[in-house]
PDB file with SEQRES, HELIX, SHEET and CRYST1 records, atoms N, CA, C and O in Angstrom:
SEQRES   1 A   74  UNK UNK UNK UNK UNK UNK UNK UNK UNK UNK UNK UNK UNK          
SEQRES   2 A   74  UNK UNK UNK UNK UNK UNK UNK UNK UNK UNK UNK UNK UNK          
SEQRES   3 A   74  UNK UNK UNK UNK UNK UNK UNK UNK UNK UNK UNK UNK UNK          
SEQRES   4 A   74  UNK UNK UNK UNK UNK UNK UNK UNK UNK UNK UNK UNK UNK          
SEQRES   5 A   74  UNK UNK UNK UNK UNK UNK UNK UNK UNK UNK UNK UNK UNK          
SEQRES   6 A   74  UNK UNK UNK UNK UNK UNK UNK UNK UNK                          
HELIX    1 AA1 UNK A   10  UNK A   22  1                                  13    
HELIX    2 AA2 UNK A   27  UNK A   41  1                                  15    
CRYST1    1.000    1.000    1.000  90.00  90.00  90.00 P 1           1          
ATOM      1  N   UNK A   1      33.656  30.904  42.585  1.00  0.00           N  
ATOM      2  CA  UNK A   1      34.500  31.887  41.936  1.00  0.00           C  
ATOM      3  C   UNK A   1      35.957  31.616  42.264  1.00  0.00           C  
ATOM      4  O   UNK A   1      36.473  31.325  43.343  1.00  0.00           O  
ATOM      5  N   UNK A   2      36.333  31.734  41.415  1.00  0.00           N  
ATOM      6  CA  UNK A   2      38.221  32.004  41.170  1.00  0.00           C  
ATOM      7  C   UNK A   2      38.940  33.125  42.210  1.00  0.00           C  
ATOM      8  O   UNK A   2      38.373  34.202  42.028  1.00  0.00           O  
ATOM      9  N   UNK A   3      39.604  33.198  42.858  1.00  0.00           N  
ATOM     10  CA  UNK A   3      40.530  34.615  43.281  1.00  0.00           C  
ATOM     11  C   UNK A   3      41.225  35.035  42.015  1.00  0.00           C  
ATOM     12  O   UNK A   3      41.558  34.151  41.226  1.00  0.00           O  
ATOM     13  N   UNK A   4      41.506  36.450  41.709  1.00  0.00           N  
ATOM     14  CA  UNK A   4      42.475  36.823  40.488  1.00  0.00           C  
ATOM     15  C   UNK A   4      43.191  38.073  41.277  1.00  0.00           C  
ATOM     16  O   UNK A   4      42.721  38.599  42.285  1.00  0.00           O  
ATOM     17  N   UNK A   5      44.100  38.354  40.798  1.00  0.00           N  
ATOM     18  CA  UNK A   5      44.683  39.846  41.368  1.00  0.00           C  
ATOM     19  C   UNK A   5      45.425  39.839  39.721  1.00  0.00           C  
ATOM     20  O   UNK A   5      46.064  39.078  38.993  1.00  0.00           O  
ATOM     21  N   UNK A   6      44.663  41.700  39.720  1.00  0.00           N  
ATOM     22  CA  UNK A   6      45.418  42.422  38.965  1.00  0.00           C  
ATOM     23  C   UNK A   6      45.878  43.708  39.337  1.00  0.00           C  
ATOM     24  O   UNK A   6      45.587  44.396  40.316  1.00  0.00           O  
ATOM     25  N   UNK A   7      46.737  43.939  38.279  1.00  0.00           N  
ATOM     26  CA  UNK A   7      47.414  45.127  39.036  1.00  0.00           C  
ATOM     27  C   UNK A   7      46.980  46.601  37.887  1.00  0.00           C  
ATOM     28  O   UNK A   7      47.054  46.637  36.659  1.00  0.00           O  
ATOM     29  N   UNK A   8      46.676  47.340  38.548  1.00  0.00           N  
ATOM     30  CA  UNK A   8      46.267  48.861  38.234  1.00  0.00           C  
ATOM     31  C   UNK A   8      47.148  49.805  38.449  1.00  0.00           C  
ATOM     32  O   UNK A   8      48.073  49.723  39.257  1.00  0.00           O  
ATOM     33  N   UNK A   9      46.818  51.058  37.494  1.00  0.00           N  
ATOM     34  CA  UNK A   9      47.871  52.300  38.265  1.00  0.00           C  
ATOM     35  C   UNK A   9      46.397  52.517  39.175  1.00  0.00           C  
ATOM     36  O   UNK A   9      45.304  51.972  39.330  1.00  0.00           O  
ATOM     37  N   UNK A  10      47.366  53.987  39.765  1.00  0.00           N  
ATOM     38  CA  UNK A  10      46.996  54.712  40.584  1.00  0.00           C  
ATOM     39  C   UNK A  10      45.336  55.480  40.239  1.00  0.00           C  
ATOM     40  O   UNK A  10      44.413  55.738  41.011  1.00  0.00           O  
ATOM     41  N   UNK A  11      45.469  55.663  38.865  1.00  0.00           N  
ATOM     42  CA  UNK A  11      44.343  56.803  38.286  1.00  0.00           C  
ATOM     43  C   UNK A  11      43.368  55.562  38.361  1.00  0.00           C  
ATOM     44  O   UNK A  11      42.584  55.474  39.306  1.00  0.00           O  
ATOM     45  N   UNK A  12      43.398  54.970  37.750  1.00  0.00           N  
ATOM     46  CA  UNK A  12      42.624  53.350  36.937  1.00  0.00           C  
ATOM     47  C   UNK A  12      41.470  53.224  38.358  1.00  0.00           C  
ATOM     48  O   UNK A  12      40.250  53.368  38.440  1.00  0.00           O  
ATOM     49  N   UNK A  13      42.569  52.879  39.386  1.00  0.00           N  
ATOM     50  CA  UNK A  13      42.038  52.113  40.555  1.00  0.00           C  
ATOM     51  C   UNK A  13      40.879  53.464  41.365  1.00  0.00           C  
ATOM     52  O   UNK A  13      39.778  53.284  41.886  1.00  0.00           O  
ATOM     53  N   UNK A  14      41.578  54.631  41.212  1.00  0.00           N  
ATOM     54  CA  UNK A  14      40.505  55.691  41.900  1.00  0.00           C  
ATOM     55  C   UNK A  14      39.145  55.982  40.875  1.00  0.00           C  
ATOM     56  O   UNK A  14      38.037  56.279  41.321  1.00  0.00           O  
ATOM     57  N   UNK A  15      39.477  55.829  39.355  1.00  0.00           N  
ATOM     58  CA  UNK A  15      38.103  56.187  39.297  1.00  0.00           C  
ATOM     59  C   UNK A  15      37.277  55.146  39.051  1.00  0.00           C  
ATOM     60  O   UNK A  15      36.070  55.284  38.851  1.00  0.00           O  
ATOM     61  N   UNK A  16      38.052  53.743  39.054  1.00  0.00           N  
ATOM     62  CA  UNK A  16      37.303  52.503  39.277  1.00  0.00           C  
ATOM     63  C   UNK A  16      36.217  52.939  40.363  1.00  0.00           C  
ATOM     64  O   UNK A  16      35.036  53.271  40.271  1.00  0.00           O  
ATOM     65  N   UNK A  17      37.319  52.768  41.686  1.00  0.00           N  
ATOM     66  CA  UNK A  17      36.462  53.489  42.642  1.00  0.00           C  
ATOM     67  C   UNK A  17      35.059  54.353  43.140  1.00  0.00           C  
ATOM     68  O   UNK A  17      34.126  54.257  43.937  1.00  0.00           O  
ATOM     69  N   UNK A  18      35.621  55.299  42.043  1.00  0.00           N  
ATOM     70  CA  UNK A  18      34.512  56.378  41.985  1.00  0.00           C  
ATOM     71  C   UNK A  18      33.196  55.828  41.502  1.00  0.00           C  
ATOM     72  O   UNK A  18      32.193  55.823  42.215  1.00  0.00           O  
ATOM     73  N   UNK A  19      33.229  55.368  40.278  1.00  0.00           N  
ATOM     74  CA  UNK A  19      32.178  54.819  39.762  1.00  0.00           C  
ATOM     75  C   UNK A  19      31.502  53.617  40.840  1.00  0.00           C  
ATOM     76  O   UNK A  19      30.282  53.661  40.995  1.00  0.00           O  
ATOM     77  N   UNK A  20      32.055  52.870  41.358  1.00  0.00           N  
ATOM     78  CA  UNK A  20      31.586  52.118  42.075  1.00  0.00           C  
ATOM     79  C   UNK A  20      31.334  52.485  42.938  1.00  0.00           C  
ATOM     80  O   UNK A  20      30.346  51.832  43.273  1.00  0.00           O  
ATOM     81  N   UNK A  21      31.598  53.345  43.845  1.00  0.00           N  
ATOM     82  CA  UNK A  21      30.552  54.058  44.547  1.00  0.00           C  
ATOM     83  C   UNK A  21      29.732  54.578  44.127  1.00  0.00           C  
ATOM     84  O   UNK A  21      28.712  54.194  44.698  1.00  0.00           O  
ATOM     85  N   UNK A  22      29.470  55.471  43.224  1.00  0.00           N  
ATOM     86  CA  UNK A  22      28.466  56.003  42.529  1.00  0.00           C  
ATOM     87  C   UNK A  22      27.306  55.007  42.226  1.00  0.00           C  
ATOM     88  O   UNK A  22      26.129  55.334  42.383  1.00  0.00           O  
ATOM     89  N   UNK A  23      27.590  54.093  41.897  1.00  0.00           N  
ATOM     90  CA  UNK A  23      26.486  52.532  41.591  1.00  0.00           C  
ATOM     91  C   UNK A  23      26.134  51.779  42.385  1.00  0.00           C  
ATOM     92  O   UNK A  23      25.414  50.817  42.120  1.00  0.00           O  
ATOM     93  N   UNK A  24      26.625  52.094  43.671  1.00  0.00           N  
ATOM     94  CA  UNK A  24      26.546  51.317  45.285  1.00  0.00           C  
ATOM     95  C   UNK A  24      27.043  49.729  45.069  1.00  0.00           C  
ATOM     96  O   UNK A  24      26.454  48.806  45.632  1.00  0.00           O  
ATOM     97  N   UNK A  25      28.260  49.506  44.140  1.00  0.00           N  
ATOM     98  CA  UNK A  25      28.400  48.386  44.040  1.00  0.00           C  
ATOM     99  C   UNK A  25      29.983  48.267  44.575  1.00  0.00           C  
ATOM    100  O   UNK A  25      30.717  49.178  44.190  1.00  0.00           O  
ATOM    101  N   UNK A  26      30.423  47.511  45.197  1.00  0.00           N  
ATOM    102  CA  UNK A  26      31.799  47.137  44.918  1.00  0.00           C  
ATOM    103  C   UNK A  26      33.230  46.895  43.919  1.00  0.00           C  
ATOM    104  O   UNK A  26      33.196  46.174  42.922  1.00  0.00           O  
ATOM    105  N   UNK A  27      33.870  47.271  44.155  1.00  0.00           N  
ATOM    106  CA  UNK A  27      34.686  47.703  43.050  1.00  0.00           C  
ATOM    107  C   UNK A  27      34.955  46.116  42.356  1.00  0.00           C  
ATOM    108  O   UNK A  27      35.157  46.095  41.142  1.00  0.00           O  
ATOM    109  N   UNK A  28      34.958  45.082  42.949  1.00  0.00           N  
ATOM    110  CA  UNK A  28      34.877  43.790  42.144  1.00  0.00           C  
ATOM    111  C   UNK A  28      34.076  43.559  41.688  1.00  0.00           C  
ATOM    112  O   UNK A  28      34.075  42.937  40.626  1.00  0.00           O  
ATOM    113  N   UNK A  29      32.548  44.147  42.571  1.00  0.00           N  
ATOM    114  CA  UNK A  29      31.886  43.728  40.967  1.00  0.00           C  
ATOM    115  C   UNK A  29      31.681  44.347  39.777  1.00  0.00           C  
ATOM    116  O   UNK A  29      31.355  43.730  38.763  1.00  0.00           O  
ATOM    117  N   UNK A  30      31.866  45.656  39.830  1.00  0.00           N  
ATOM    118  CA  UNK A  30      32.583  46.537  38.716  1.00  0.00           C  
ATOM    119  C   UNK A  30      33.439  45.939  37.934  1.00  0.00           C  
ATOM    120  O   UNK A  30      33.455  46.287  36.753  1.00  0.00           O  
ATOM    121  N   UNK A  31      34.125  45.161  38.279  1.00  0.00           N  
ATOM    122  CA  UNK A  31      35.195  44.608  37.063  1.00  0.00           C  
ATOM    123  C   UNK A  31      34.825  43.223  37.003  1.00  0.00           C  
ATOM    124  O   UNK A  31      35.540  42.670  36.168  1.00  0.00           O  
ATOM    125  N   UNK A  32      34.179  42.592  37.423  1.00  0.00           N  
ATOM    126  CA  UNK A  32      33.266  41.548  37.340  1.00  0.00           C  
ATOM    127  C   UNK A  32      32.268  41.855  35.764  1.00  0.00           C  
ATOM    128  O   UNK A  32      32.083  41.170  34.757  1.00  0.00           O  
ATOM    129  N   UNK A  33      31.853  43.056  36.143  1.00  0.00           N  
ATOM    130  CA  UNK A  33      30.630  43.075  35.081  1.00  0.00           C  
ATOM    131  C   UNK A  33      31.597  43.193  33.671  1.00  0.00           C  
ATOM    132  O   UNK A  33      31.506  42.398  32.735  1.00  0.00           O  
ATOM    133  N   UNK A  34      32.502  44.304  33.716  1.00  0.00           N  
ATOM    134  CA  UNK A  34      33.038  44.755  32.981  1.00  0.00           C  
ATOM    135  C   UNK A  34      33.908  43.759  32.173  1.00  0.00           C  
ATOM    136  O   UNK A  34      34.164  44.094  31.017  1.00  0.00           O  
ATOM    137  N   UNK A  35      34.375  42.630  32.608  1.00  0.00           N  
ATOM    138  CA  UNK A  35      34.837  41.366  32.093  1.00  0.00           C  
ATOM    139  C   UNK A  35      33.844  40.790  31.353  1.00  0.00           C  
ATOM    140  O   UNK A  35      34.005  40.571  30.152  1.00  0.00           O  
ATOM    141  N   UNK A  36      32.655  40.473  32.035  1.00  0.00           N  
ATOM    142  CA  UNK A  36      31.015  39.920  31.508  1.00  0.00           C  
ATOM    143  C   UNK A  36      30.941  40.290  30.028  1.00  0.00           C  
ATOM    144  O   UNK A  36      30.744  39.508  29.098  1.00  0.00           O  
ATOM    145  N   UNK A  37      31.107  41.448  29.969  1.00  0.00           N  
ATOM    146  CA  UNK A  37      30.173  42.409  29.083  1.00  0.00           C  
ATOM    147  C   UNK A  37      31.588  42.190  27.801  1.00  0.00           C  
ATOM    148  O   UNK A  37      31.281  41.683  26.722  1.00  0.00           O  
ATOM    149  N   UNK A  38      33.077  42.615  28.056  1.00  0.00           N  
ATOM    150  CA  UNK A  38      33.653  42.339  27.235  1.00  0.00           C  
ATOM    151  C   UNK A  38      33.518  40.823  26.683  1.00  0.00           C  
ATOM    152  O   UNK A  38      33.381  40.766  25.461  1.00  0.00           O  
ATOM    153  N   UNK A  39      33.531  39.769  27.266  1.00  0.00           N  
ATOM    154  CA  UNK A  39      33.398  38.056  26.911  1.00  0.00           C  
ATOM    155  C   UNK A  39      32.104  38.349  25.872  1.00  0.00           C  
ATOM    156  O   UNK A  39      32.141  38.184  24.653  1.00  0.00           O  
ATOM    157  N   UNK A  40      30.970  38.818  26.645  1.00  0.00           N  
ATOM    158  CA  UNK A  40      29.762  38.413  25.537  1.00  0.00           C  
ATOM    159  C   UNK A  40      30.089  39.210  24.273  1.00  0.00           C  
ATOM    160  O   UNK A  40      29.845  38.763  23.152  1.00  0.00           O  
ATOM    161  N   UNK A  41      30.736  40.594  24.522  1.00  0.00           N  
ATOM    162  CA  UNK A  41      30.769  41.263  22.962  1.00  0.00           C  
ATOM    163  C   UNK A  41      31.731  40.324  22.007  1.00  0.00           C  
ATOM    164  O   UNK A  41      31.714  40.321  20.776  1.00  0.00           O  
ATOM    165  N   UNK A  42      32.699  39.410  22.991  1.00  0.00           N  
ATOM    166  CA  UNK A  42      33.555  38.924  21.925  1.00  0.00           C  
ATOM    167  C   UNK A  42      33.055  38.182  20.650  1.00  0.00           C  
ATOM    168  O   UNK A  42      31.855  37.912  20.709  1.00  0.00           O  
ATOM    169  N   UNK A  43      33.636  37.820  19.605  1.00  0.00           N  
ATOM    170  CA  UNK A  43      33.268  37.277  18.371  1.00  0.00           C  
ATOM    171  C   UNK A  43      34.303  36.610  18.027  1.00  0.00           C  
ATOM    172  O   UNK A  43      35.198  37.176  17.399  1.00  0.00           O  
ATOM    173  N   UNK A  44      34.421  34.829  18.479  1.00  0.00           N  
ATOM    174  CA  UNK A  44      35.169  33.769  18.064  1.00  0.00           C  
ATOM    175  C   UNK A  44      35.782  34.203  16.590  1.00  0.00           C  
ATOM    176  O   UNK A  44      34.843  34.472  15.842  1.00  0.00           O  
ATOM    177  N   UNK A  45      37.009  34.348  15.968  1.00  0.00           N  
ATOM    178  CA  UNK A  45      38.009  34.119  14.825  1.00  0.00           C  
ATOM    179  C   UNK A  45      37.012  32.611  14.278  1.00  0.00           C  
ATOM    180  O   UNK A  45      36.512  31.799  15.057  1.00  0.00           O  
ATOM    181  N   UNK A  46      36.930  32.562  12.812  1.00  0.00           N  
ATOM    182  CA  UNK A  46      36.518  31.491  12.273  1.00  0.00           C  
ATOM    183  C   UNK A  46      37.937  30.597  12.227  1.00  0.00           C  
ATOM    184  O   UNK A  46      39.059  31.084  12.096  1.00  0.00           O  
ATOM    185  N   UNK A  47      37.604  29.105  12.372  1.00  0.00           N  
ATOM    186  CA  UNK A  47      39.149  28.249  12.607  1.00  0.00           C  
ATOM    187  C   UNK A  47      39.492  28.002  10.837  1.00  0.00           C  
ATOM    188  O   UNK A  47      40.512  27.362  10.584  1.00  0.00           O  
ATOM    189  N   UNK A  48      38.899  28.356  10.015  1.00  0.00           N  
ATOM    190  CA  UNK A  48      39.360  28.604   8.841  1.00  0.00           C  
ATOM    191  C   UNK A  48      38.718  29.514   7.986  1.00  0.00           C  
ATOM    192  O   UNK A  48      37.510  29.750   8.021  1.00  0.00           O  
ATOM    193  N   UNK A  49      39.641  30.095   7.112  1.00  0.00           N  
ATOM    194  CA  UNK A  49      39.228  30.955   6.276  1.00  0.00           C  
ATOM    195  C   UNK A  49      39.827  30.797   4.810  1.00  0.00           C  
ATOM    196  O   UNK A  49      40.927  30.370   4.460  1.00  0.00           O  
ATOM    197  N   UNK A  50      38.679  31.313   4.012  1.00  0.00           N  
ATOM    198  CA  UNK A  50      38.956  30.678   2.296  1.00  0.00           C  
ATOM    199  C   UNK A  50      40.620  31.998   1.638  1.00  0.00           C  
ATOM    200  O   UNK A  50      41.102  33.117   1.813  1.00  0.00           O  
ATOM    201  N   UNK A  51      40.778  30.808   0.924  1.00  0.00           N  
ATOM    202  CA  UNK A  51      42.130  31.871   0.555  1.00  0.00           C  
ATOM    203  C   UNK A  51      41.556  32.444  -1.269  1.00  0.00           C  
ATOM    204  O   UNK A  51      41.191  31.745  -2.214  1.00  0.00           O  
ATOM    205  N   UNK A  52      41.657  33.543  -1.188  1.00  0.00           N  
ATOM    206  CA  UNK A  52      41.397  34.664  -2.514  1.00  0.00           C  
ATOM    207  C   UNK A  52      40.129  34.497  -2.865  1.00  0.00           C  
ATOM    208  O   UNK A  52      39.456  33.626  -2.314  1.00  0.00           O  
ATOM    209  N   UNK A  53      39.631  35.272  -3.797  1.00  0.00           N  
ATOM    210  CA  UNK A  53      38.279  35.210  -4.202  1.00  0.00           C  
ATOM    211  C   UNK A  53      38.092  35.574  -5.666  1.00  0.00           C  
ATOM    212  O   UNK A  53      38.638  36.255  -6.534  1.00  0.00           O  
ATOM    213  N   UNK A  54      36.215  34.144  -5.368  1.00  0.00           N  
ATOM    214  CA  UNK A  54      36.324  33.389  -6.642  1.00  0.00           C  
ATOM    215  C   UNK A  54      35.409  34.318  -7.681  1.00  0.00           C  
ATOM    216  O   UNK A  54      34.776  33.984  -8.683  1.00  0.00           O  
ATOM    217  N   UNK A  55      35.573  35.491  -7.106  1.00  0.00           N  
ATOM    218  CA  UNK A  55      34.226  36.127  -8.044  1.00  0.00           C  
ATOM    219  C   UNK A  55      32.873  35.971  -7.548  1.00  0.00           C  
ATOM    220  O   UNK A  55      32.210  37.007  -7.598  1.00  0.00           O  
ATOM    221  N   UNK A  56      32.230  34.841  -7.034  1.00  0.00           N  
ATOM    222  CA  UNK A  56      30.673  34.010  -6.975  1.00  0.00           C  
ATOM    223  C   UNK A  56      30.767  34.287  -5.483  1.00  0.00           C  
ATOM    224  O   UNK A  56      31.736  34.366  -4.728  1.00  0.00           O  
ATOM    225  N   UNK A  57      29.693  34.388  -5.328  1.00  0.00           N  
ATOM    226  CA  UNK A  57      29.172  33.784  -3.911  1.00  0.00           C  
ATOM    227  C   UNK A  57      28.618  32.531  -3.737  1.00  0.00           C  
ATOM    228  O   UNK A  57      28.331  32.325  -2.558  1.00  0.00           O  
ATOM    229  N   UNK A  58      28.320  31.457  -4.623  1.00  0.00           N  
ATOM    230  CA  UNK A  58      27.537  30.274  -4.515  1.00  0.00           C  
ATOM    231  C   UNK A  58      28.200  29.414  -5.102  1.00  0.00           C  
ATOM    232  O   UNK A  58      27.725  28.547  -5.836  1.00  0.00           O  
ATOM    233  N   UNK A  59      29.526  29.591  -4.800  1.00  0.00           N  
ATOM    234  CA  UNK A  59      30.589  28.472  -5.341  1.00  0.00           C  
ATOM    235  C   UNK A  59      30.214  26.832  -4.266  1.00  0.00           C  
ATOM    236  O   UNK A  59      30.269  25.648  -4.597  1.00  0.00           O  
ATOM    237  N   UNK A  60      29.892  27.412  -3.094  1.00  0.00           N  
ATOM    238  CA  UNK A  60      30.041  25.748  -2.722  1.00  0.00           C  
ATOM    239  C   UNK A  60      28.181  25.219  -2.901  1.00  0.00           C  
ATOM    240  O   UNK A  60      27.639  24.177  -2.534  1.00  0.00           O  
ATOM    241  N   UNK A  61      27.789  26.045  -3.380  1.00  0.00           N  
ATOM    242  CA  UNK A  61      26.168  25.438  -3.561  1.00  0.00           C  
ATOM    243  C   UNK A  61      25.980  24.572  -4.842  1.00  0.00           C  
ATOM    244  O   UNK A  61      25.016  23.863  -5.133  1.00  0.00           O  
ATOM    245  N   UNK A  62      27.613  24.891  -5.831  1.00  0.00           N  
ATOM    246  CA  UNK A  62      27.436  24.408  -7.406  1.00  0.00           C  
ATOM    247  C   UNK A  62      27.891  22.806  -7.428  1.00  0.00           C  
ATOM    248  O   UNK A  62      28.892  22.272  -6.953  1.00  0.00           O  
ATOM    249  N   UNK A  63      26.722  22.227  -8.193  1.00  0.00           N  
ATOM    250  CA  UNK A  63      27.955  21.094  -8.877  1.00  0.00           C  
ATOM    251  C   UNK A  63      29.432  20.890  -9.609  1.00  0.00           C  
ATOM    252  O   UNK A  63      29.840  21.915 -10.156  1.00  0.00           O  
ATOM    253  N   UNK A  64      29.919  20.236  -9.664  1.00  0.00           N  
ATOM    254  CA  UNK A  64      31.519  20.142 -10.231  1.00  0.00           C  
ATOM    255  C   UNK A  64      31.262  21.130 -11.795  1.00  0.00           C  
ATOM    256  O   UNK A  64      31.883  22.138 -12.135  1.00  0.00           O  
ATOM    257  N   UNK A  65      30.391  20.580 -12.364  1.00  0.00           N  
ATOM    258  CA  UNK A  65      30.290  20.766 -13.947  1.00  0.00           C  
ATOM    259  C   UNK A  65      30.013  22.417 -14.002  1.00  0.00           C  
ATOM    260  O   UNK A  65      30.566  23.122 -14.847  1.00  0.00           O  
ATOM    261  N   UNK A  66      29.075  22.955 -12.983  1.00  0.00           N  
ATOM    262  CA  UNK A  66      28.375  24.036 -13.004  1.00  0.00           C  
ATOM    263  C   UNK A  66      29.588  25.216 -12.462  1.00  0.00           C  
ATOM    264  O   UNK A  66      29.506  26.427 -12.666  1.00  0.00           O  
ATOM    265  N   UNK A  67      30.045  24.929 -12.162  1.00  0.00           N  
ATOM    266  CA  UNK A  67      31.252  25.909 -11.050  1.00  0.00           C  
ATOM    267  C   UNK A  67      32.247  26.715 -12.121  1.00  0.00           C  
ATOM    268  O   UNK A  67      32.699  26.028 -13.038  1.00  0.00           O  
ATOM    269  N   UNK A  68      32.494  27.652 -12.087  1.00  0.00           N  
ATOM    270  CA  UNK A  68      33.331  28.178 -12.911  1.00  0.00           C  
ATOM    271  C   UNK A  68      34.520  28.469 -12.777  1.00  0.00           C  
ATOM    272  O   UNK A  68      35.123  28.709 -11.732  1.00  0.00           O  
ATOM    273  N   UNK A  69      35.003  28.455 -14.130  1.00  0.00           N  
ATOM    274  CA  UNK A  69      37.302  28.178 -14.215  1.00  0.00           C  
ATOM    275  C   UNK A  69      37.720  28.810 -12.960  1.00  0.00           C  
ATOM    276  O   UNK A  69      37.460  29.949 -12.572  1.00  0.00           O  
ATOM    277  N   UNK A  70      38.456  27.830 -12.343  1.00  0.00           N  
ATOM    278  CA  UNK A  70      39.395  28.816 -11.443  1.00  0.00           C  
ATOM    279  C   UNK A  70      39.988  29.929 -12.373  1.00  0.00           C  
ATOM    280  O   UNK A  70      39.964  29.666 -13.575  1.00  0.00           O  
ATOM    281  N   UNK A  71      40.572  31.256 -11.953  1.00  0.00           N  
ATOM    282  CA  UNK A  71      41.429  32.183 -12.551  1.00  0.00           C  
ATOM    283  C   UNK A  71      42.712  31.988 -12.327  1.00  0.00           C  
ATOM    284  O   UNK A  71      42.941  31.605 -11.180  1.00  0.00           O  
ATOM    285  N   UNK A  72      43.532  32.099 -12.937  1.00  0.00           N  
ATOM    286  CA  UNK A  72      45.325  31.559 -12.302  1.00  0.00           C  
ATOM    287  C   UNK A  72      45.566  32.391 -11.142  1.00  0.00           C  
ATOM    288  O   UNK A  72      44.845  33.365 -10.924  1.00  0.00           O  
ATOM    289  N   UNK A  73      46.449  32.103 -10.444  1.00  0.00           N  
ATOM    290  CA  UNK A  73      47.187  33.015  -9.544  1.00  0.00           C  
ATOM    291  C   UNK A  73      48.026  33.470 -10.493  1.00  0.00           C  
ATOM    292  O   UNK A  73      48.515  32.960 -11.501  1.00  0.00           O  
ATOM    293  N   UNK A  74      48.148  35.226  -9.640  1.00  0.00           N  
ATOM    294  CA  UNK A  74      49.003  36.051 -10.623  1.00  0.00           C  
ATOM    295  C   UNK A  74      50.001  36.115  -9.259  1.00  0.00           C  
ATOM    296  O   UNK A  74      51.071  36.722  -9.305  1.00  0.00           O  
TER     297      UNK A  74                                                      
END                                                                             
């Protein structure tokens, strides 16, 4: 493991506290978990995304011939 220091107010750090006593755990690993749990909920940004929409949903499943008119940009 890494060392980190962060900094808390006053309220933050007591009912950190509290709860971690209440759970018989240490207040690091309280924010241990609580880091855990935010990382796994995260959901990676796609590294690209399509610009406007084509009407279809099965535009990239079509052949060239089969695909229909682009619409102009307005």
């Amino acid at each position: 493991m890494d060392r980190t220091t962060i900094t808390l107010d006053v309220e933050t750090r007591t009912r950190l506290r509290r709860i971690a006593a209440d759970r018989g755990i240490s207040m690091a690993a309280l924010i241990r978990e609580a880091i855990d749990a935010t990382i796994e909920q995260h959901a990676p940004r796609p590294r690209s995304l399509g610009v406007g929409a084509s009407g279809t949903t099965d535009t990239a499943r079509l052949a060239g011939d089969q695909r229909p008119e682009p619409r102009a940009w307005r």
